[in-house]
C-alpha positions, 0 to 999 in steps of 0.5 A: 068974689074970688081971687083973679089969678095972677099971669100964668108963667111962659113955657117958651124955654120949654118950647125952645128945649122941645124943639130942640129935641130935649122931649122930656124936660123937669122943672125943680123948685124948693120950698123952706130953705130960709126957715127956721123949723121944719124940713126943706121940700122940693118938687120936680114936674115934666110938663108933657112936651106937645099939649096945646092946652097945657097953659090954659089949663094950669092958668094962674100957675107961677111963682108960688110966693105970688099965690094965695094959700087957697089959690097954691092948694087949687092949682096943686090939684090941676098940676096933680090932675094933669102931669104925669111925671111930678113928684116931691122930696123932702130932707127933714130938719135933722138932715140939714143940720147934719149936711147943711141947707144947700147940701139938703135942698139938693138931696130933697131934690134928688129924691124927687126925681129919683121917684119919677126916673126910678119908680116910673123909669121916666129918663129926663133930658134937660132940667130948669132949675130955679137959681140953683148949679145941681147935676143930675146922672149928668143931666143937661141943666139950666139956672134960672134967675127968678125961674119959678116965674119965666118957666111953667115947669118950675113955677108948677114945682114951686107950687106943689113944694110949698104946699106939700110943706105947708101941710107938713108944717101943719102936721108939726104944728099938732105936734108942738103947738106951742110955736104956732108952725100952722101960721109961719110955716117955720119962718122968723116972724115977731111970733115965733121969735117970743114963742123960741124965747119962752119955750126954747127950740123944739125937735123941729127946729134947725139946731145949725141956723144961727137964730136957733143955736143962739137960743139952746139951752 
């Protein structure tokens, strides 16, 4: 029996924006900040202002740490299907150890909307972002505490960035099999602590995080 998905998150911040006037609002949400390997991914979606249907929808979409693997990869698709203006970024390992994780989460952010506001010339009103300060082109923002579950937008971002980077951290995986990135997605598990132990860090790994440099050889 599958899995009963969780409360979908609200659009009334969205709402009260679009009543406001802000018709073209992005919510933005990253995925792989506290890794130790891998890059940073994030995610921008503009959830079409006056579409009745929208939650019902994306229903079950919400913060992606409350999601099933299986449950984040189905609710991709629908967001996929159903939202013209969503887009990914990502800053690879090397770039975070060359800039700093903050500093990359928001190029990676930056790059996400940069694919929608330049390639599909998609002018944004107002951002959600999800406990993070960041100006865009002076873009009209709003932090929000625990946003990828109060904001349909960001909870939708935070889906489509985590399993963008869990297909990345799959692909790196096949590449260094000895670190099993298929299973913690990068992260500082018991495993992955004794596979660093045992073969040292590999090219995927964030050289700056404390845990990784301790461990150079």
């Amino acid at each position: 029996m599958p899995l009963k998905p969780p409360k979908t998150a609200p659009l009334d911040i969205e709402t009260m924006l679009w009543q406001s006037g802000c018709l073209r609002v992005f919510g933005l949400d990253e995925a792989g900040r506290g890794a130790w390997a891998g890059p940073v991914v994030a995610a921008a979606v503009c959830i079409p202002h006056g579409h009745v249907q929208i939650s019902e929808i994306l229903c079950g979409v919400n913060d992606s740490k409350q999601l099933t693997a299986q449950q984040r990869e189905t609710l991709a698709q629908q967001i996929h299907a159903n939202i013209t203006y969503q887009a990914v970024g990502v800053a690879s390992s090397e770039e975070i150890d060359e800039m700093g994780i903050v500093p990359a989460t928001k190029a990676a952010m930056r790059r996400a909307m940069d694919d929608i506001c330049v390639m599909d010339a998609c002018i944004p009103d107002h951002l959600l972002l999800d406990a993070l300060r960041w100006n865009y082109r002076n873009t009209p923002y709003t932090p929000l505490i625990k946003g990828d579950s109060r904001s349909l937008s960001i909870a939708a971002a935070s889906i489509l960035a985590k399993v963008h980077r869990d297909h990345l951290m799959i692909a790196l995986d096949e590449q260094y099999p000895d670190y099993g990135f298929a299973r913690h997605k990068g992260y500082g598990t018991a495993g992955h602590q004794q596979s660093l132990d045992q073969f040292g860090p590999s090219p995927a790994h964030r050289r700056s995080f404390a845990p990784i440099r301790t461990r150079l050889f």
